[in-house]
C-alpha positions as CSV (number, residue, x, y, z in Angstrom):
1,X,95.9,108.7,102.7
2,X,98.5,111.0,103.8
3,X,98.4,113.8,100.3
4,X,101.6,114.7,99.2
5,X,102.6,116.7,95.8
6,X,104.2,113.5,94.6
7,X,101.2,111.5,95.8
8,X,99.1,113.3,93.9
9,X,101.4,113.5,91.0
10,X,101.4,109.6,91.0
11,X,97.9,109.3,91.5
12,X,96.7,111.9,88.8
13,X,98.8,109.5,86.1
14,X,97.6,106.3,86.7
15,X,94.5,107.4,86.6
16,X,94.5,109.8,83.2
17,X,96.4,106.4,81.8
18,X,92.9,104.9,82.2
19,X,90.7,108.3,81.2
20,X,89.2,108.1,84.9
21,X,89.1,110.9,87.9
22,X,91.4,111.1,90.6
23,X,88.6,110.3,92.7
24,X,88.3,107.2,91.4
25,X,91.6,105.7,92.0
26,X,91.2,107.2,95.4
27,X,87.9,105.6,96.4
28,X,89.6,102.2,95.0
29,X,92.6,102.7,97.9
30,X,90.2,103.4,100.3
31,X,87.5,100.7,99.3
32,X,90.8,98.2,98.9
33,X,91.3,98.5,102.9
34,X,87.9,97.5,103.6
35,X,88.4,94.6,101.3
36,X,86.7,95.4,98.4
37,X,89.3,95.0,95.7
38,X,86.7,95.4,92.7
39,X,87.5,98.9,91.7
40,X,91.4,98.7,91.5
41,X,90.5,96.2,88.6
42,X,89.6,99.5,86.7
43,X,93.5,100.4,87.0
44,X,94.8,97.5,85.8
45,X,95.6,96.3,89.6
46,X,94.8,92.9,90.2
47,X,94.1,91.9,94.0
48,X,94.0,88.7,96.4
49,X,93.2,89.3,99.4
50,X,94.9,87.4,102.4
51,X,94.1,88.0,105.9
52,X,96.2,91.2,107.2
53,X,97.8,91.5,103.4
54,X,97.1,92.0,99.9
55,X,99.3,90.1,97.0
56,X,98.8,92.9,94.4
57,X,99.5,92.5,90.6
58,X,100.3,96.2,88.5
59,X,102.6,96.8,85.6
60,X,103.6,93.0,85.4
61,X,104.9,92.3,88.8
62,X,103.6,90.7,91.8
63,X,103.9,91.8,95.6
64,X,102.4,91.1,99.0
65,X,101.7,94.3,100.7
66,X,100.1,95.4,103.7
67,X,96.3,96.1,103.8
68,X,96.7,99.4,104.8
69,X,95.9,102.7,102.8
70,X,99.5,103.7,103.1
71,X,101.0,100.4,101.6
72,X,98.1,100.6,98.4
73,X,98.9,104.0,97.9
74,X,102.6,103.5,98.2
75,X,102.6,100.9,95.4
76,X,101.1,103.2,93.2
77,X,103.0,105.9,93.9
78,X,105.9,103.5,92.9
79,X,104.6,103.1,89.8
């Protein structure tokens, strides 16, 4: 995960919205690429995971993204 100020801005929210550490939402975006969607469950991020993508659910809409770190940390940087 490439750390950027807004990155890290975005990151830093949607994880004080659920009274966790940074660290936390982190090791979910890393764990997610691996395939282990559990912990982005603690964010209020819903996961299926297909073979090279992930249809993710946050904030009420639905998206097939790539199963790359980049793409995970992109949609919650979007949000």
């Amino acid at each position: 995960i490439v750390p950027s100020a807004d990155r890290l801005t975005a990151f830093g929210n949607v994880a004080a919205a659920f009274n966790k550490d940074i660290t936390q939402i982190t090791r979910a975006v890393f764990n997610a690429t691996t395939g282990e969607m559990e912990m982005l469950k603690q964010f209020g991020i819903k996961a299926k995971q297909n073979t090279d993508t992930i249809d993710v659910t946050f904030g009420g809409a639905t998206k097939t993204i790539d199963k790359t770190s980049e793409a995970i940390a992109g949609l919650i940087e979007e949000r």
